[in-house]
C-alpha positions as CSV (number, residue, x, y, z in Angstrom):
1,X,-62.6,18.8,-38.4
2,X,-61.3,16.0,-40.8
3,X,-61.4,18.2,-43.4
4,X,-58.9,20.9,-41.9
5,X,-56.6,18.1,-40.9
6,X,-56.1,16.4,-44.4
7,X,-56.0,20.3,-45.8
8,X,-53.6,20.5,-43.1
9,X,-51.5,17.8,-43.9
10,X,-51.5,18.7,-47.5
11,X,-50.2,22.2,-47.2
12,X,-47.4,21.2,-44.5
13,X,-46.3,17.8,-47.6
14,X,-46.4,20.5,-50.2
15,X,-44.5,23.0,-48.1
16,X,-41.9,19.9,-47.4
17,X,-41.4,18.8,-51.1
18,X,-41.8,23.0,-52.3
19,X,-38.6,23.9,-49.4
20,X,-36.6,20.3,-50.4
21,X,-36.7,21.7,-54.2
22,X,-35.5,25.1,-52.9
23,X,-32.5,24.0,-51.0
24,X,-31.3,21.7,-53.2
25,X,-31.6,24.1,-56.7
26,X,-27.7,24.4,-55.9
27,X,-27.0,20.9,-56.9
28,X,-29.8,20.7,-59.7
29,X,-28.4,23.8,-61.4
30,X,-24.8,23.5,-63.6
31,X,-24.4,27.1,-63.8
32,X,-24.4,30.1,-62.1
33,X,-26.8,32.1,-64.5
34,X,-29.4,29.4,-64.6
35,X,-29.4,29.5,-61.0
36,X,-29.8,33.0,-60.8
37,X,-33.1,33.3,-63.0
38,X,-34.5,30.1,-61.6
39,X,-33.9,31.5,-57.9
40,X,-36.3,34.6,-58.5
41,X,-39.1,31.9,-58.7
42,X,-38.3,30.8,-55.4
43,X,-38.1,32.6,-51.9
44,X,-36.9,35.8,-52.7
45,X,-34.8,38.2,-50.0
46,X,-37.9,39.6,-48.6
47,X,-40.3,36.3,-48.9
48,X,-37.9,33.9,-47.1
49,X,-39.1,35.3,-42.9
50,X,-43.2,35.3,-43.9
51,X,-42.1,31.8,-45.6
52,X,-40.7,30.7,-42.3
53,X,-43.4,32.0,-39.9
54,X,-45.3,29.9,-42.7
55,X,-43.7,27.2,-41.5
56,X,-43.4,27.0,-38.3
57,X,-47.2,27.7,-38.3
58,X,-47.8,24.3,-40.8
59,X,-45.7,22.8,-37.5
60,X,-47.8,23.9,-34.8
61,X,-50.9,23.0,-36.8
62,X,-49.4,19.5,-36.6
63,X,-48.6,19.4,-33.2
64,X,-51.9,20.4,-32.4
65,X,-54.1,18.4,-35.0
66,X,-52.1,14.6,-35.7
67,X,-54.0,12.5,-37.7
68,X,-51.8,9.8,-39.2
69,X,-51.8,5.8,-39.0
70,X,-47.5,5.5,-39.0
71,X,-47.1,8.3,-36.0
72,X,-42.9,8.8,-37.5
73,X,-43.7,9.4,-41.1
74,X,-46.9,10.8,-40.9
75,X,-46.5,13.4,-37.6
76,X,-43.1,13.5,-35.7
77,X,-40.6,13.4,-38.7
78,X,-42.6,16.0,-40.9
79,X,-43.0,18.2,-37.7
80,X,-39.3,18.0,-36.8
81,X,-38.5,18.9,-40.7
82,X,-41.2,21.7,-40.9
83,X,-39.1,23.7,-37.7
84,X,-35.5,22.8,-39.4
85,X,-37.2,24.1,-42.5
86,X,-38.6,27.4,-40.8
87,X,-35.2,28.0,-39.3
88,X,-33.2,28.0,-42.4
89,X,-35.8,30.3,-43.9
90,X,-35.1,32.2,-41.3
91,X,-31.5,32.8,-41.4
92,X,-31.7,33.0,-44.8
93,X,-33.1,36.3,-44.0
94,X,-30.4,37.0,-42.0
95,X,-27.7,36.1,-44.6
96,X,-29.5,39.1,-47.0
97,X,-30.2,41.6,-44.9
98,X,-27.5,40.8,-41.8
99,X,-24.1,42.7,-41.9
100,X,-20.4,41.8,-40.0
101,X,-20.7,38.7,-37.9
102,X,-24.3,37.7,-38.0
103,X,-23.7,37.4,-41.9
104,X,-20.6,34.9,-41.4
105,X,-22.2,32.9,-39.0
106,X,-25.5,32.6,-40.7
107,X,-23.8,32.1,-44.1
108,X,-21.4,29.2,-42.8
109,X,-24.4,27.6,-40.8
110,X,-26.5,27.6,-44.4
111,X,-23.9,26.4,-46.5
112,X,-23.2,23.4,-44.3
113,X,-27.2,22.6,-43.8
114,X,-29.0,23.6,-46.8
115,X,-28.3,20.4,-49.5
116,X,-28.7,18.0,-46.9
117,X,-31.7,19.4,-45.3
118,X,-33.0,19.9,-48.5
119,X,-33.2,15.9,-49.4
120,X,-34.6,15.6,-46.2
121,X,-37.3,18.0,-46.5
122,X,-38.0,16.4,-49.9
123,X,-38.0,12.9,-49.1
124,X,-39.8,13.8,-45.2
125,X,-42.4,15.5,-47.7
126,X,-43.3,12.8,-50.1
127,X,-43.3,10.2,-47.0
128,X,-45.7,12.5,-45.1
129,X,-48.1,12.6,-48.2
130,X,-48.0,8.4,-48.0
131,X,-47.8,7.8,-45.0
132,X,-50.9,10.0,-43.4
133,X,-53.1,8.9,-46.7
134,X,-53.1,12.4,-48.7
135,X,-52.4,10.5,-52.0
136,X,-55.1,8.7,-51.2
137,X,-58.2,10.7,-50.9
């Protein structure tokens, strides 16, 4: 069992730090064509819902399986990140393939969450990775 939870906990840090990078590319980019050709690298149109469901999944699996000595860093805070996470995935999906009204209220809702969500998710994923010992084995 020990095994699957440190695999565990290593998938749901990566998927933390991998997501932080992705939401914040906005920022880390100058210009627009940079952005474009780095973007294709990261969750593309049709990859973004499978990469929520991903998610969301890494988040049950912590519910489910805790292991951790600091309970906020190592559990609850990285759980509460991975569902944020899965959820802007999510509507992401929505932003590329949704028309009218779901397009304008999923875009606004992105554009106001994604950078700071993104420094969450990558700080959230490199304090999970110290805090439940993954660094460390």
């Amino acid at each position: 069992m020990r095994p699957m939870k440190d695999a565990l906990l290593a998938m749901s840090a990566m998927y933390l730090v991998f997501t932080g990078f992705a939401f914040l590319l906005p920022v880390l980019v100058k210009n627009k064509e940079d952005y474009d050709i780095i973007k294709t690298y990261f969750f593309g149109g049709a990859a973004r819902l499978p990469a929520g469901v991903a998610g969301f999944i890494l988040a049950l699996g912590l519910f489910f399986y805790p292991k951790g000595n600091v309970v906020f860093f190592s559990d609850l805070l990285p759980l509460a990140v991975l569902l944020a996470d899965s959820l802007v995935l999510a509507m992401g999906r929505l932003r590329v393939s949704g028309t009218g009204d779901r397009l304008e209220k999923a875009g606004m809702i992105l554009n106001n969450l994604q950078i700071p969500l993104g420094g969450i998710s990558l700080a959230t994923g490199f304090l999970h990775g110290l805090a439940s010992g993954i660094l460390f084995l």
